[in-house]
C-alpha positions in Angstrom: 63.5 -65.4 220.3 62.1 -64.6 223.6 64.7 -61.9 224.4 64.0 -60.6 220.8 60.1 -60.1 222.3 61.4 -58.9 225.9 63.5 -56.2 223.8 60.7 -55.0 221.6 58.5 -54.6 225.0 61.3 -52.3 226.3 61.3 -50.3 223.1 57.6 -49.7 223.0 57.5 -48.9 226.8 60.4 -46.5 226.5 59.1 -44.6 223.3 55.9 -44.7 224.8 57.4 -42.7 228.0 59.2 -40.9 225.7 55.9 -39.2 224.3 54.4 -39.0 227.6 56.7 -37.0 228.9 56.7 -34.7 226.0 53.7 -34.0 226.3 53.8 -33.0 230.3 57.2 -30.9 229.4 55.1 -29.0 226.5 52.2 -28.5 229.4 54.8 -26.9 232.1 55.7 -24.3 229.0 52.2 -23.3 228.6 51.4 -23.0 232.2 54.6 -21.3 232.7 54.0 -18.9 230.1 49.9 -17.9 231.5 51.8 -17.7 235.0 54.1 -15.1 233.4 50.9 -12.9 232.8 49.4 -12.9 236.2 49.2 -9.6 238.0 48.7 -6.3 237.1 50.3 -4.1 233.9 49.9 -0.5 233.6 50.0 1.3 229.9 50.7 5.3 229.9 49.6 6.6 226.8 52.5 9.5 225.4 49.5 10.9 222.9 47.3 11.3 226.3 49.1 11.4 230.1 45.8 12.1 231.1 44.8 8.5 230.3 45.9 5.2 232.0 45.2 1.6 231.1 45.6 -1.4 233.2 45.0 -4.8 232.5 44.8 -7.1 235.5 45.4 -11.0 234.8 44.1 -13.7 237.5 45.2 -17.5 238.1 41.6 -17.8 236.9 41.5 -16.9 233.7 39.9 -14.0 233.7 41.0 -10.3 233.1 40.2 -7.3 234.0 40.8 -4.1 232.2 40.5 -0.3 233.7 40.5 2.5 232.1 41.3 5.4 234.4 41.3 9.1 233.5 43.9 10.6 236.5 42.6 13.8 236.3 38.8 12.7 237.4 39.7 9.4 238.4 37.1 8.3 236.4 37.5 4.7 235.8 35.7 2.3 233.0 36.0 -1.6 234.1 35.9 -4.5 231.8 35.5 -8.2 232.0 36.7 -10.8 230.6 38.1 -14.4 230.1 41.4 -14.9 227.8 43.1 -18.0 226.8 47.0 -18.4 225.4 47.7 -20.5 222.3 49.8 -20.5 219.4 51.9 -17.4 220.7 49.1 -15.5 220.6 46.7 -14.3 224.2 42.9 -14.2 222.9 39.4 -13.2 224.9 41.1 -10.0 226.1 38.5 -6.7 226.7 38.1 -5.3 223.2 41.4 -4.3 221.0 41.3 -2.7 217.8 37.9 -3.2 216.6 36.6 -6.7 217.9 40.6 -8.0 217.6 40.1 -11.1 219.3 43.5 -12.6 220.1 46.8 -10.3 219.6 50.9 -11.6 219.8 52.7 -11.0 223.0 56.1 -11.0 224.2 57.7 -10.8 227.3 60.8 -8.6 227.9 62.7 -6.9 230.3 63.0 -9.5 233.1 59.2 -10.4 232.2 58.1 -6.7 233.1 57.0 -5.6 230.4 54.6 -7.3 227.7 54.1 -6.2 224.2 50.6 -7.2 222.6 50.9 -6.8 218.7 47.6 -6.7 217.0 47.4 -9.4 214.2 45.4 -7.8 212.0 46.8 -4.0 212.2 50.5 -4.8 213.9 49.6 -2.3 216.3 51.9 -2.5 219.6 50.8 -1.7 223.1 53.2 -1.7 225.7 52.7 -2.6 229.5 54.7 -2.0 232.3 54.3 -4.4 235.4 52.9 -2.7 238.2 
């Protein structure tokens, strides 16, 4: 009878550890994956050379976005704050009429980053820089 208790304890403490550490692992993924964004990412525009775009992520949270027109140097800067969840980065400097959050992926060694607009599917590509 008594073992029968001690052996239930263990159970519950082990599932319980079980879930705690799930829920650390899934944290490391998440912080792994806003780590992957930090630094700066360049995007040429074929359409326009004349135009560059570069989005600048900080250990912060926040993000910055220039836009630069090489010829003038004249450059445009934005603010923001962005947040990741559900495979999607949201709060970024405006995207596609007011598109709040847009897909990304990671490829190429993590140097380059795709950002998919969810409501249009349009795709801008950034180079890390």
């Amino acid at each position: 009878m008594e073992e029968e208790k001690t052996l239930k304890k263990i159970t519950i403490l082990l599932i319980a550890l079980m879930v705690l550490s799930l829920g650390f692992l899934s944290g490391c993924n998440e912080q792994d994956e806003k780590n992957s964004f930090i630094g700066a990412w360049l995007m040429k525009i074929p359409e326009n050379p004349d135009l560059e775009i570069i989005l600048t992520f900080f250990t912060n949270g926040s993000v910055k976005r220039e836009i630069t027109l090489v010829v003038t140097r004249l450059i445009k800067t934005e603010w923001s704050n962005y947040e990741i969840k559900n495979d999607e980065i949201c709060g970024l400097p405006q995207f596609d009429y007011n598109q709040t959050c847009l897909y990304y992926e990671f490829s190429n060694s993590n140097n380059i980053l795709n950002l998919t607009a969810v409501e249009t599917n349009y795709l801008y590509v950034y180079e890390k820089i």
